[in-house]
N, CA, C and O atoms as a MOPAC input file, in Angstrom:
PM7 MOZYME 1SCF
protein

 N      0.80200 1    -1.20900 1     0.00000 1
 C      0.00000 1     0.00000 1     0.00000 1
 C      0.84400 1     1.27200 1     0.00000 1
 O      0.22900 1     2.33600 1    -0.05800 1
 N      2.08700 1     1.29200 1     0.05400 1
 C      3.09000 1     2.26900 1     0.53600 1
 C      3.37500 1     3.18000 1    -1.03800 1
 O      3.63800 1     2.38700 1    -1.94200 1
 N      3.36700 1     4.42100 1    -1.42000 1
 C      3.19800 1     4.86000 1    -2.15300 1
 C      4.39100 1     4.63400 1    -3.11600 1
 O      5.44300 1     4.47900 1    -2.49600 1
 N      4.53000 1     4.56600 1    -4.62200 1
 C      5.43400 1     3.88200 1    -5.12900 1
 C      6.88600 1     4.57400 1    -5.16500 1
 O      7.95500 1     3.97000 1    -5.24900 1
 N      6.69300 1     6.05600 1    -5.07800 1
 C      8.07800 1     6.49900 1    -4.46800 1
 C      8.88900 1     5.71600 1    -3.59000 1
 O     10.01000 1     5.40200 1    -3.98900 1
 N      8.44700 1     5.29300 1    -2.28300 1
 C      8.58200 1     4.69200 1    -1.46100 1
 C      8.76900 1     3.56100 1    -1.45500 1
 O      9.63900 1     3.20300 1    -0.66100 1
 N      8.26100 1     2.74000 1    -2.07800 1
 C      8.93500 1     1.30500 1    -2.56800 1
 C      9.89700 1     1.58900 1    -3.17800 1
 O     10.86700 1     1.26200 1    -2.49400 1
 N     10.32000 1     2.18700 1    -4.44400 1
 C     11.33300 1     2.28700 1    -5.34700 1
 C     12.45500 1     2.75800 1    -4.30700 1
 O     13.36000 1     1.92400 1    -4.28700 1
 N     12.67400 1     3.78000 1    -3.47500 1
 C     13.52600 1     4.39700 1    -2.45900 1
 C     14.24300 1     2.82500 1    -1.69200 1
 O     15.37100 1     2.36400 1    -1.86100 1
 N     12.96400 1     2.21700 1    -0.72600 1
 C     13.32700 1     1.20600 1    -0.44600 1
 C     14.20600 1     0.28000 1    -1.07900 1
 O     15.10800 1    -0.24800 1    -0.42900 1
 N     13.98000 1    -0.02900 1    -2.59400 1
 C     14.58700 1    -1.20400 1    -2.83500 1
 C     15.81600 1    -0.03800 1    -3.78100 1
 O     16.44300 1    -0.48100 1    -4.74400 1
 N     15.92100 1     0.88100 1    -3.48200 1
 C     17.39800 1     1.73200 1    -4.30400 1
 C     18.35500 1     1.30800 1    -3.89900 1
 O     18.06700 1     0.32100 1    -3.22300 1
 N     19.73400 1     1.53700 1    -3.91700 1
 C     20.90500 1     1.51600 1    -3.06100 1
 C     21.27800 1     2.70100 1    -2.91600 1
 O     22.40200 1     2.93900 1    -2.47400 1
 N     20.37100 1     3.73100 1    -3.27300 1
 C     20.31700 1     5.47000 1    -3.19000 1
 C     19.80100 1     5.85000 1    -1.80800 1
 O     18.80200 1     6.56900 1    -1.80900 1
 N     20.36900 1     5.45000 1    -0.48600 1
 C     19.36800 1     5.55300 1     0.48800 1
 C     19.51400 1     7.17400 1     1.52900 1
 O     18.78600 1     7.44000 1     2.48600 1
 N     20.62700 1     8.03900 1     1.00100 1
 C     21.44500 1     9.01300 1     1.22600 1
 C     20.59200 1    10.19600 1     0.37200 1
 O     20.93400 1    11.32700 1     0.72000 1
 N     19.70700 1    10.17000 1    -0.52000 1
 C     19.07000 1    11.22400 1    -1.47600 1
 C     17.55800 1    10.78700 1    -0.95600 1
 O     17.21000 1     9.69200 1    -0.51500 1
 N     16.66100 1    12.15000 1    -1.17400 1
 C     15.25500 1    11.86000 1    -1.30400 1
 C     14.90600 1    11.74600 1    -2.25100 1
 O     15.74400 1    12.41400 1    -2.85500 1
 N     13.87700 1    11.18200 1    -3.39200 1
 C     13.61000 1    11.46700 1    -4.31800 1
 C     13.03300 1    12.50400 1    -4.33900 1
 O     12.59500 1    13.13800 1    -3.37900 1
 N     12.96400 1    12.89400 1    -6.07300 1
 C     12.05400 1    13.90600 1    -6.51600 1
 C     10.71500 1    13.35800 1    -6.68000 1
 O     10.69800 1    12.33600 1    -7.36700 1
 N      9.34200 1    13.84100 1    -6.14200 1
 C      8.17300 1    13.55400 1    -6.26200 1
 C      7.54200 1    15.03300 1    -6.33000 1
 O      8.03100 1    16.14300 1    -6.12100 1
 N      6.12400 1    14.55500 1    -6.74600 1
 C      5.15400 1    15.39500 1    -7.31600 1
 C      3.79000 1    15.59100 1    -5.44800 1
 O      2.86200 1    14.95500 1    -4.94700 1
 N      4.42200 1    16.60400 1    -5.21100 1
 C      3.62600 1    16.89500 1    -4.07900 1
 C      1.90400 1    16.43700 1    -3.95700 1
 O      1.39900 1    16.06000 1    -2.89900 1
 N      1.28100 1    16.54000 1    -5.04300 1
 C     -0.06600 1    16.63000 1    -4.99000 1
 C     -0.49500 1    15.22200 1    -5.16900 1
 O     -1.43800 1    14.65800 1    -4.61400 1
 N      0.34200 1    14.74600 1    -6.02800 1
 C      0.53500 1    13.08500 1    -5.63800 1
 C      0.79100 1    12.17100 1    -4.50700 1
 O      0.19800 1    11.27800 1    -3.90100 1
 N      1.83700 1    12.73000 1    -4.48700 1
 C      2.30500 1    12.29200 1    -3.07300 1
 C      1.36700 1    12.30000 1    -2.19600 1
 O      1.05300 1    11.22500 1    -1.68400 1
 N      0.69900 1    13.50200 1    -1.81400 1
 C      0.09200 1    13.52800 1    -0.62000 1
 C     -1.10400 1    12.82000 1    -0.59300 1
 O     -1.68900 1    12.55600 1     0.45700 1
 N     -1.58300 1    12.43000 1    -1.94100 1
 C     -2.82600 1    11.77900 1    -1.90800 1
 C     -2.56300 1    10.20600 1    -1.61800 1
 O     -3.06700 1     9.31200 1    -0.93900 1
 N     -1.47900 1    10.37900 1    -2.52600 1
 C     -0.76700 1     8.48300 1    -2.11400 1
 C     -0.39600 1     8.27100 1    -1.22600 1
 O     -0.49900 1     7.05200 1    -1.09100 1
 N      0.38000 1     9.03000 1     0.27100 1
 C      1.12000 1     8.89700 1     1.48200 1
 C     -0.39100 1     9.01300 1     2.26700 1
 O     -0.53300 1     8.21400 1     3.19300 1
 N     -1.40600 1     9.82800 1     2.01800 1
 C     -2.34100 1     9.56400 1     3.19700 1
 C     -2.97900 1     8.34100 1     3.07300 1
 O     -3.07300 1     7.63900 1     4.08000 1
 N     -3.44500 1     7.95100 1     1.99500 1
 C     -4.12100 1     6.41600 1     1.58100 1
 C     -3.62000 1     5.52400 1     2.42300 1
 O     -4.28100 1     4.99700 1     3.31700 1
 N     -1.84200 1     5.19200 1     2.07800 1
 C     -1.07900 1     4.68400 1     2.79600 1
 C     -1.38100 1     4.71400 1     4.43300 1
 O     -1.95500 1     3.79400 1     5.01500 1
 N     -0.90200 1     5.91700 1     5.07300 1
 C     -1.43400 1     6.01400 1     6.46000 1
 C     -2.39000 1     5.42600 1     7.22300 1
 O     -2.43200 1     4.73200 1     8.23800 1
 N     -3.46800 1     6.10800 1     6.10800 1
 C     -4.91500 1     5.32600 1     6.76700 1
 C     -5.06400 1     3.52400 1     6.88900 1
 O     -5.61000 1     2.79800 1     7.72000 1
 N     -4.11100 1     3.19500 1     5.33600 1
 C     -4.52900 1     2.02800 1     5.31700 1
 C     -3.36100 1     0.98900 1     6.49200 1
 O     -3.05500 1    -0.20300 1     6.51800 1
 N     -3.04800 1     1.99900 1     7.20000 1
 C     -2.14900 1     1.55800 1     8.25300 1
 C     -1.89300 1     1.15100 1     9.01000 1
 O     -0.97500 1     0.43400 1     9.40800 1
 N     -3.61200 1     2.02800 1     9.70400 1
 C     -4.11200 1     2.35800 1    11.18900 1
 C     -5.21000 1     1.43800 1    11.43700 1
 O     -6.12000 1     0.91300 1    10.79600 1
 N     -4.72100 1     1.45600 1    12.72700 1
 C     -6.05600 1     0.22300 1    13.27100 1
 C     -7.28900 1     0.71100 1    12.94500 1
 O     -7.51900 1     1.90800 1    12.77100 1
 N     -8.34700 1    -0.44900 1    12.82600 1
 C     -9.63800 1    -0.09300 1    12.42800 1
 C    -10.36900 1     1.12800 1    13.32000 1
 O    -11.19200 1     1.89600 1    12.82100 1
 N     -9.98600 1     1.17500 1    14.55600 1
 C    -11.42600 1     1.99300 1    15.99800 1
 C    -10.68300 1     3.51400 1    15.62600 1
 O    -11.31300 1     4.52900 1    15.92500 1
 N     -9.13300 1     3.66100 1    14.87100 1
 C     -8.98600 1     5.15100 1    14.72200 1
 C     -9.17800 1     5.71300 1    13.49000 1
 O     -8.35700 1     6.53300 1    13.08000 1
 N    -10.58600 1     5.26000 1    12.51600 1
 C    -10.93900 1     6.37400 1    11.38100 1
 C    -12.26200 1     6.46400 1    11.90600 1
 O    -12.79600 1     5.36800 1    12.07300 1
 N    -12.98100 1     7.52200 1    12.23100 1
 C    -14.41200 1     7.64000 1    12.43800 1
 C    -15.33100 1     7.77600 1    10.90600 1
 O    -14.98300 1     7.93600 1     9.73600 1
 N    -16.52900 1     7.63700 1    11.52300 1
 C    -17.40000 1     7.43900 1     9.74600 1
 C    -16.98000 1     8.32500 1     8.99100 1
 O    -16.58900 1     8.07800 1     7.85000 1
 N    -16.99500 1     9.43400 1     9.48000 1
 C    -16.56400 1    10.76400 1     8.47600 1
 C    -15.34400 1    10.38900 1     7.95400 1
 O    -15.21800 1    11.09900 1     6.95600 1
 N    -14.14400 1     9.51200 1     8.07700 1
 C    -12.60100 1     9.38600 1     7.56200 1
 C    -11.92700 1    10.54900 1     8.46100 1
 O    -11.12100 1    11.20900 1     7.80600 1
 N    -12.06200 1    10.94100 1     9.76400 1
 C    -10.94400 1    11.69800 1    10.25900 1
 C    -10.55100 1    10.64800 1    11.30900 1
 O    -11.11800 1     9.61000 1    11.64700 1
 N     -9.55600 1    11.15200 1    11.67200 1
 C     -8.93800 1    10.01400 1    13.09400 1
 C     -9.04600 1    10.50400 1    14.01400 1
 O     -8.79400 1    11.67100 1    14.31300 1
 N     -9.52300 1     9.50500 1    14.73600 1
 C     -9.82000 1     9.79100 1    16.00500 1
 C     -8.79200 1     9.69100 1    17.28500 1
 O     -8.04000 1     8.71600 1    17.25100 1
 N     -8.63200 1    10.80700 1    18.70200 1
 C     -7.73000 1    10.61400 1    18.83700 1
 C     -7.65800 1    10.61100 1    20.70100 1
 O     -7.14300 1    11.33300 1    21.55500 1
 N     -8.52100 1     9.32000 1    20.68900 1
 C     -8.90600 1     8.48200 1    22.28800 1
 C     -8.63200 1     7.32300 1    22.04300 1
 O     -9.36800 1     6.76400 1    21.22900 1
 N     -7.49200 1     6.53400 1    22.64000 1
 C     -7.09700 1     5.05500 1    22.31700 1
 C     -7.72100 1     4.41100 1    23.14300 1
 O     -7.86300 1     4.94100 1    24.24600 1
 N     -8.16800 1     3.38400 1    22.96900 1
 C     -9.05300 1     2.27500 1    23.93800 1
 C     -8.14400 1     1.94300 1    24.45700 1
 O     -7.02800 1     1.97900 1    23.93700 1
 N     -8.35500 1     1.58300 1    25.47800 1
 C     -8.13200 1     0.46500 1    27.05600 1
 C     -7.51900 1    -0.60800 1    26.28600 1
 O     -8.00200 1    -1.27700 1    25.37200 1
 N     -6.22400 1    -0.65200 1    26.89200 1
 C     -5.85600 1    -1.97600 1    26.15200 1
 C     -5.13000 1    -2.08500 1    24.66800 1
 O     -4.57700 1    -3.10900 1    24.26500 1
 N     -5.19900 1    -1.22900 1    24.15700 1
 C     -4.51400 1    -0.70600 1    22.75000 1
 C     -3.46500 1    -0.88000 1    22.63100 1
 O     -2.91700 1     0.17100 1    22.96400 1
 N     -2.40000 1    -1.92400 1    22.20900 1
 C     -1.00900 1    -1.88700 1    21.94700 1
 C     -0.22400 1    -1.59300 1    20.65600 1
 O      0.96100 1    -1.85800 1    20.45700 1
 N     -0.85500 1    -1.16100 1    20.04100 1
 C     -0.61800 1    -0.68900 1    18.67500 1
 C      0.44900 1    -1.42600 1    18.00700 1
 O      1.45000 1    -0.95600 1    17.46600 1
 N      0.08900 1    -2.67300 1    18.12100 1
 C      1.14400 1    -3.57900 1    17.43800 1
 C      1.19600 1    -3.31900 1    15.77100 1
 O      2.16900 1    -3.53600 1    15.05000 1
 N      0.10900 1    -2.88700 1    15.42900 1
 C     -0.37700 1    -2.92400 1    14.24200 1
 C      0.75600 1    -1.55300 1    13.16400 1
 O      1.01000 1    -1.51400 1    11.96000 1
 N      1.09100 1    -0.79200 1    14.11600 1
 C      2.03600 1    -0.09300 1    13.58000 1
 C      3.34600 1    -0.13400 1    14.78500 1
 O      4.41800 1    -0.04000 1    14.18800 1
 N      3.45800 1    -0.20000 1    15.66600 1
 C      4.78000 1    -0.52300 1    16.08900 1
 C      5.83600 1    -1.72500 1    15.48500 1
 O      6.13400 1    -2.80200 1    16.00200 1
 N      6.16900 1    -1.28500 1    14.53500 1
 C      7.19600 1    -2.26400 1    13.57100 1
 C      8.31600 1    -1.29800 1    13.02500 1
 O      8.09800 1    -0.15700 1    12.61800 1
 N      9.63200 1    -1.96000 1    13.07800 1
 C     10.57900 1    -1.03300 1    12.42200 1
 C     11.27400 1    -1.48400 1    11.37800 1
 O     11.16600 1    -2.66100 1    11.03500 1
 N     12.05100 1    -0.64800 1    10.75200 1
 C     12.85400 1    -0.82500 1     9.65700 1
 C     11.78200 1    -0.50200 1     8.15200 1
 O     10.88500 1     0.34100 1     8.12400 1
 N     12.12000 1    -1.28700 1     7.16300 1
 C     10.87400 1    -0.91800 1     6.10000 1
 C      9.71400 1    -0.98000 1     6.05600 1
 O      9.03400 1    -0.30800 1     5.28100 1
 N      9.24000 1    -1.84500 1     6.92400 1
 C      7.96200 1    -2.11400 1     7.29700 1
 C      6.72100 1    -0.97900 1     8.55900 1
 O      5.53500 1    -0.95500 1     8.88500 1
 N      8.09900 1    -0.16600 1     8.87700 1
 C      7.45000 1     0.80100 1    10.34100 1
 C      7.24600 1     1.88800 1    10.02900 1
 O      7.12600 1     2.39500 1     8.91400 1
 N      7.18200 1     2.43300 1    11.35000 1
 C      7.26700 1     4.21800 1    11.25600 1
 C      7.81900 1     4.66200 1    10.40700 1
 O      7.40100 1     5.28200 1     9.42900 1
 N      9.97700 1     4.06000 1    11.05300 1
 C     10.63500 1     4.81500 1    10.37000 1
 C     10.31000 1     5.37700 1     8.69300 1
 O     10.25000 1     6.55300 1     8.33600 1
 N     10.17100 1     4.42900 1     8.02800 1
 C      9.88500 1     4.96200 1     6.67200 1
 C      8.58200 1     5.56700 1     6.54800 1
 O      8.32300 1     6.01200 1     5.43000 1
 N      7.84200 1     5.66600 1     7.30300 1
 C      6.92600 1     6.58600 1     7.30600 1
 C      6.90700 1     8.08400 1     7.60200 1
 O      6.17200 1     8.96800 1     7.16200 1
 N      8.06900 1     8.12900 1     8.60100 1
 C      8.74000 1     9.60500 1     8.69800 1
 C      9.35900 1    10.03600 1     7.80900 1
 O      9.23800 1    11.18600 1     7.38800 1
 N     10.43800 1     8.85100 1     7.19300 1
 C     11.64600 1     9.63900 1     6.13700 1
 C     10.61000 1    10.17800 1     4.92500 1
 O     10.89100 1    11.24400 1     4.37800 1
 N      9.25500 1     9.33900 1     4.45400 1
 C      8.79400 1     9.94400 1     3.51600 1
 C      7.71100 1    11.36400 1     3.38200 1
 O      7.28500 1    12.09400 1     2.48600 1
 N      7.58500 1    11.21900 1     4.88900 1
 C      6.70000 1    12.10300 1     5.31200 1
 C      7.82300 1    13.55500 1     5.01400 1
 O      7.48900 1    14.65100 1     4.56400 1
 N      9.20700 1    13.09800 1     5.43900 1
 C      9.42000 1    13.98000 1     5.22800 1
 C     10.17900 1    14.59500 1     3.86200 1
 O     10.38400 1    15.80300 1     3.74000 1
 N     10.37400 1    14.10000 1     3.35700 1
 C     10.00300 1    14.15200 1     1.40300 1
 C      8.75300 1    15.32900 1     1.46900 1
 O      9.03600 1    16.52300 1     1.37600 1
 N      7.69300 1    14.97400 1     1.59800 1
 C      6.73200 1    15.58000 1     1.13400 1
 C      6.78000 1    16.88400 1     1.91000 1
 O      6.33700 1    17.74700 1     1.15200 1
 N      7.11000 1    17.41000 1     3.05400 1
 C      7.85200 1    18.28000 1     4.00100 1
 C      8.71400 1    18.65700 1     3.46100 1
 O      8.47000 1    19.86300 1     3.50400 1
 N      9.36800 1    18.59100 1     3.08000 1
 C     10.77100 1    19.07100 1     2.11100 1
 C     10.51400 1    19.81700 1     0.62500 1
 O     11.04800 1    20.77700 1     0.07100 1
 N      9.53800 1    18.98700 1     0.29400 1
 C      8.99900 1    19.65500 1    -1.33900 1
 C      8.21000 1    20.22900 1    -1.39900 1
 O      7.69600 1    20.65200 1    -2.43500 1
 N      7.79100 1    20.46500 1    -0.03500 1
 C      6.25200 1    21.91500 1    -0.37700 1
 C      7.27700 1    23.29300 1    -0.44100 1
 O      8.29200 1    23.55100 1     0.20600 1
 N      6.52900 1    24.08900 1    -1.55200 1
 C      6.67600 1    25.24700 1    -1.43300 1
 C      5.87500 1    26.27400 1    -1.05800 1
 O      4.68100 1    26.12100 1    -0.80200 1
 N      6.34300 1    27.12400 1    -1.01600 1
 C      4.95700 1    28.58500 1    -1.19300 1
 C      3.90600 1    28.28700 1    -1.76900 1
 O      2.98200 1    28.45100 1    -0.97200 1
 N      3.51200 1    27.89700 1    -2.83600 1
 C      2.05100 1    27.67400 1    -3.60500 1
 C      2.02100 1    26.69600 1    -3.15900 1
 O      0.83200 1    26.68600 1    -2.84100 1
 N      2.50000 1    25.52000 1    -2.75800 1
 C      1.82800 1    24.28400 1    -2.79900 1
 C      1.14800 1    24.22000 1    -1.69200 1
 O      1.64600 1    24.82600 1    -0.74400 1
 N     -0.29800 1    23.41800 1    -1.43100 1
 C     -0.63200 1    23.59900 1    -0.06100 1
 C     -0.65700 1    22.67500 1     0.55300 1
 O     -0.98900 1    21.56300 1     0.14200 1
 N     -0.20500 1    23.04400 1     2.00000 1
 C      0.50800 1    22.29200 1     2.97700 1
 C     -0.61900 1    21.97700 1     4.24200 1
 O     -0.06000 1    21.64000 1     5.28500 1
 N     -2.28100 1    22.04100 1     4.31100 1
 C     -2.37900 1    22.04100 1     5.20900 1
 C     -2.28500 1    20.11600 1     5.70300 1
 O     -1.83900 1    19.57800 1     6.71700 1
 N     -2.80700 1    19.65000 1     4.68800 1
 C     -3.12700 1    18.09000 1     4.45800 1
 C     -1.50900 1    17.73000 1     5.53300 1
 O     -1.37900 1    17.22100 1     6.64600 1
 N     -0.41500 1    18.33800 1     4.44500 1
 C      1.06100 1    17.50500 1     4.79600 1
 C      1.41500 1    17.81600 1     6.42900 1
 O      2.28500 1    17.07700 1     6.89000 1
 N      0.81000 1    18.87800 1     7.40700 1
 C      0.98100 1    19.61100 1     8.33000 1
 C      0.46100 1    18.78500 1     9.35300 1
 O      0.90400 1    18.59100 1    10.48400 1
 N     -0.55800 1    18.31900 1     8.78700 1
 C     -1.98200 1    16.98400 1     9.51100 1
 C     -1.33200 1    15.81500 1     9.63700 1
 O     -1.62700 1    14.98000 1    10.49300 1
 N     -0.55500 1    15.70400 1     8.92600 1
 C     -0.51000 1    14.04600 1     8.24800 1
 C      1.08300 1    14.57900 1     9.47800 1
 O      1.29600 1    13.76100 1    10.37300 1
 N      1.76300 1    15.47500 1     9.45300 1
 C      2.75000 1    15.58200 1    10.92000 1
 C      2.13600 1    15.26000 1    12.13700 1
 O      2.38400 1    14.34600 1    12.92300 1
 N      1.43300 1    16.00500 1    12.16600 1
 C      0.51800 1    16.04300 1    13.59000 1
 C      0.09400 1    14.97300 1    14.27500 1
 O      0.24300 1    14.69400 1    15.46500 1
 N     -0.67800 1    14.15900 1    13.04300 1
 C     -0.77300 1    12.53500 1    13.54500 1
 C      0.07500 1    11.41300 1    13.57500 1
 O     -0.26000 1    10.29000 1    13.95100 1
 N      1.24700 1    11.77100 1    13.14200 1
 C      2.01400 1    10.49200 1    13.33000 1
 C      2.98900 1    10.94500 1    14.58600 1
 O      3.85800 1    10.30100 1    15.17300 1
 N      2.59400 1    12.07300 1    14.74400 1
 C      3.82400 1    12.82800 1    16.12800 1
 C      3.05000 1    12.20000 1    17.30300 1
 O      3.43800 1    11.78100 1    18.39400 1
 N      1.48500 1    12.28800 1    16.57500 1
 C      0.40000 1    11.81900 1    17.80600 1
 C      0.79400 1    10.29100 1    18.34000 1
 O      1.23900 1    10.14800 1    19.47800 1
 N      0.58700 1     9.07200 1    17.37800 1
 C      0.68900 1     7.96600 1    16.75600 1
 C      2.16100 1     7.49700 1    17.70000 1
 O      2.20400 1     6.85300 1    18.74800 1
 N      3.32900 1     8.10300 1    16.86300 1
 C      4.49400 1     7.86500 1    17.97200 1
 C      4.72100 1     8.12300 1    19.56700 1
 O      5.41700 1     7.45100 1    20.32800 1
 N      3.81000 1     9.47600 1    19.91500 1
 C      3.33700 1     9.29100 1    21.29000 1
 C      2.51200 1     8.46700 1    21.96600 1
 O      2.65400 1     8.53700 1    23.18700 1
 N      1.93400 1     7.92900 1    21.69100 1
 C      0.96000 1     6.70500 1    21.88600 1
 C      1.74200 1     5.62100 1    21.75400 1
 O      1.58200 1     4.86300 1    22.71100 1
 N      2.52100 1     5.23200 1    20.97000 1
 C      3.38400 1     3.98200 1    21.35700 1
 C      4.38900 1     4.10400 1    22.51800 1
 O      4.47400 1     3.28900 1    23.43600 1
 N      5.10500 1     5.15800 1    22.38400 1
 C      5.68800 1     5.63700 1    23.05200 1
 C      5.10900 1     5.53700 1    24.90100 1
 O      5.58600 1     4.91600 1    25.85100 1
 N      4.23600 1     6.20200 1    24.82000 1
 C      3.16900 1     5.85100 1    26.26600 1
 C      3.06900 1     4.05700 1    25.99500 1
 O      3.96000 1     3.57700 1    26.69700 1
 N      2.65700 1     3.43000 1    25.58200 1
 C      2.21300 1     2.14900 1    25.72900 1
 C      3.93100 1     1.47900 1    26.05100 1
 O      3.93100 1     0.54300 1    26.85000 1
 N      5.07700 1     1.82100 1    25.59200 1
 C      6.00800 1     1.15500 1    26.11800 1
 C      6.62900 1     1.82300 1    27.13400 1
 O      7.81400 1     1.70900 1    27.44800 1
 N      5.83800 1     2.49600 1    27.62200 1
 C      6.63100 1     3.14900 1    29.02600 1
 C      5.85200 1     2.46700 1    30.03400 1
 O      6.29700 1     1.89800 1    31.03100 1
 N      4.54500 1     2.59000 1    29.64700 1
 C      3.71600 1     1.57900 1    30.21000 1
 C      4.46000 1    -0.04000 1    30.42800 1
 O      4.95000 1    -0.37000 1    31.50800 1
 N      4.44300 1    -0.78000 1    29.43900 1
 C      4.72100 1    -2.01100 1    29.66000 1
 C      6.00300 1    -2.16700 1    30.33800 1
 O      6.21300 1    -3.14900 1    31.05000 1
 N      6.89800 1    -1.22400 1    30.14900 1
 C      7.94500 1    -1.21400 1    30.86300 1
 C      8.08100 1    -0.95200 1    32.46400 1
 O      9.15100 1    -0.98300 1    33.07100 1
 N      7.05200 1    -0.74000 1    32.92900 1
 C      6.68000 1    -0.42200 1    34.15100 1
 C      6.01700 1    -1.66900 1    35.28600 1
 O      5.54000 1    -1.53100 1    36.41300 1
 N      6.17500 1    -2.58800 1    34.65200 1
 C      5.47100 1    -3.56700 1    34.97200 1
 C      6.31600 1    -4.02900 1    36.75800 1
 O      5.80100 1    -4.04900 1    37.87500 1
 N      7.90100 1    -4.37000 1    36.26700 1
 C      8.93700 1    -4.29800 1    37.47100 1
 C      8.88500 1    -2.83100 1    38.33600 1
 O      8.90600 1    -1.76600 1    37.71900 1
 N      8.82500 1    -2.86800 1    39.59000 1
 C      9.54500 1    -1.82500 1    40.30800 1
 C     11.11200 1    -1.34300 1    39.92000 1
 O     12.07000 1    -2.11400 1    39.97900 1
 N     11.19600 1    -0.04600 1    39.54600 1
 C     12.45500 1     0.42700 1    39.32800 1
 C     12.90500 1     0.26800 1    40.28700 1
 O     13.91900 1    -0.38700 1    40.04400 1
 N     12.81700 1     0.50600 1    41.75700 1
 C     13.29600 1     0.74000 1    43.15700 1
 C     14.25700 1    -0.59700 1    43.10500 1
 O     15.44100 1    -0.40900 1    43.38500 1
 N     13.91900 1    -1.67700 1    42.83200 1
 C     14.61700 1    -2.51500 1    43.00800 1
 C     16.03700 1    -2.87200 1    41.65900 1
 O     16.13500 1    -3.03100 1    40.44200 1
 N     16.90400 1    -2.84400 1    42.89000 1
 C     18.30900 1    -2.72600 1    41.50600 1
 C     18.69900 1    -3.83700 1    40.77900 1
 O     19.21700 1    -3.79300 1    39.66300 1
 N     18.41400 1    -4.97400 1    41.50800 1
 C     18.72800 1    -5.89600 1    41.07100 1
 C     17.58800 1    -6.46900 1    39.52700 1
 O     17.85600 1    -7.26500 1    38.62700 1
 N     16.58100 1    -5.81900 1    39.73100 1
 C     15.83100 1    -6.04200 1    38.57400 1
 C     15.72900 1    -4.88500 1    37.72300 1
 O     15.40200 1    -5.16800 1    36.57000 1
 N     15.90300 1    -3.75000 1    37.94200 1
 C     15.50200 1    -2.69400 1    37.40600 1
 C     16.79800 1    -2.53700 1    35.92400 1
 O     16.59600 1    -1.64000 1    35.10500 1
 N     17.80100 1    -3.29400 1    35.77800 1
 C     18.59800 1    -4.00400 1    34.68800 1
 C     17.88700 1    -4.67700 1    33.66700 1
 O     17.81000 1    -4.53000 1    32.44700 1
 N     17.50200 1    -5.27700 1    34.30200 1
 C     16.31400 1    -6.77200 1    33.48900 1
 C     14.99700 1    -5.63400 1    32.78900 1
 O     14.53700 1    -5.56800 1    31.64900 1
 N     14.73500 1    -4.96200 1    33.85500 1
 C     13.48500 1    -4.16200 1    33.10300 1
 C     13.99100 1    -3.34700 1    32.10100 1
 O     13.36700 1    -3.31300 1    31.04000 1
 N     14.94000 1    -2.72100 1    32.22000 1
 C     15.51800 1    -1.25900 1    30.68600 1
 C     16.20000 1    -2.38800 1    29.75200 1
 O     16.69400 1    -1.91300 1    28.72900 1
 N     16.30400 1    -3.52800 1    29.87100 1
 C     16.69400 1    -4.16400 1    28.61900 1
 C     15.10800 1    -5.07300 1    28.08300 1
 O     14.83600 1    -5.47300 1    26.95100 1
 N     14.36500 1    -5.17300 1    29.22200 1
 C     13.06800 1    -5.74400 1    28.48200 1
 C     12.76200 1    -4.15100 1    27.34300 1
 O     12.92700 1    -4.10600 1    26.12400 1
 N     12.36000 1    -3.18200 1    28.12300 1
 C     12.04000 1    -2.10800 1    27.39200 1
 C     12.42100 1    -2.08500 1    25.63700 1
 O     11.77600 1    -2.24300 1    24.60100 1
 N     14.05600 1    -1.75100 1    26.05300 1
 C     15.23200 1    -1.51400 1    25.01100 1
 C     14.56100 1    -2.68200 1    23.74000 1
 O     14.14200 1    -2.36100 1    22.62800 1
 N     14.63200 1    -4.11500 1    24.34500 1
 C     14.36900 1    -4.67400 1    23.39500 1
 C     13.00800 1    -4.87200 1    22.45900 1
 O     12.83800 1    -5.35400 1    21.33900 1
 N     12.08000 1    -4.24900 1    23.48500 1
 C     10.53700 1    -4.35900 1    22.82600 1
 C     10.96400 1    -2.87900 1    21.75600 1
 O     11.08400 1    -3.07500 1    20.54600 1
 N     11.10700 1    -1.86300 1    22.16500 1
 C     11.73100 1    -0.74800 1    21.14800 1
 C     12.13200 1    -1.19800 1    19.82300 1
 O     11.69400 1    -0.77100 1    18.75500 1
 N     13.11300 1    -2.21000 1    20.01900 1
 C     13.43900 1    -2.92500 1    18.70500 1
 C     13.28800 1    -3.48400 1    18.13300 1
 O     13.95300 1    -3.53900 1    17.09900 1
 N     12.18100 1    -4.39700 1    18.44000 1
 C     11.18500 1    -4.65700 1    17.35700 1
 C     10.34500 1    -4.21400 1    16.59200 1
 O      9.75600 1    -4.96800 1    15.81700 1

């Protein structure tokens, strides 16, 4: 679903350059993407996202890294951030920041959360817990 800039980037050995893309494209193809990203309970009928996570929400569904995650969801996000100009309009690309800044805070909370599970107070475990953390991060 990932817009075809973005595949082609991926499989380049050009990974040091952004491409050149067509903003108005882009943005229609990078939000598609997004949406088709996100767990089902965050598009409301209207298609905006909603932004109260249920009880229980681990957002496995986008906590993934490398080509498959965020990350490339930022680097292209920020492509399209990079190529707006003066005329072009930016409120869509400004939104489409907003929610994934949202999106990464929300995981972000959910692994501070799970990481909390051990008492820090205790030293002898509180090792064991920042490498449980560290390693859920990296997946």
């Amino acid at each position: 679903m990932c817009p075809d800039v973005v595949s082609s980037w991926i499989k380049s050995k050009k990974k040091n350059s952004a491409p050149d893309i067509d903003v108005e494209q882009f943005a229609s193809s990078f939000m598609a993407w997004w949406i088709a990203l996100q767990p089902g309970w965050r598009l409301a009928d209207d298609g905006s996202f909603k932004y109260e996570t249920p009880t229980g929400e681990d957002w496995r569904v986008l906590h993934k890294g490398g080509s498959a995650g965020l990350y490339i969801v930022v680097v292209a996000l920020s492509w399209w951030i990079r190529a707006l100009t003066p005329e072009s309009p930016s409120f869509c690309a400004w939104t489409a920041v907003h929610d994934v800044q949202w999106v990464i805070d929300q995981i972000s909370k959910t692994l501070l959360r799970i990481g909390k599970k051990r008492p820090l107070e205790d030293s002898t475990k509180s090792s064991k817990a920042k490498r449980y953390v560290l390693s859920l991060m990296a997946t």
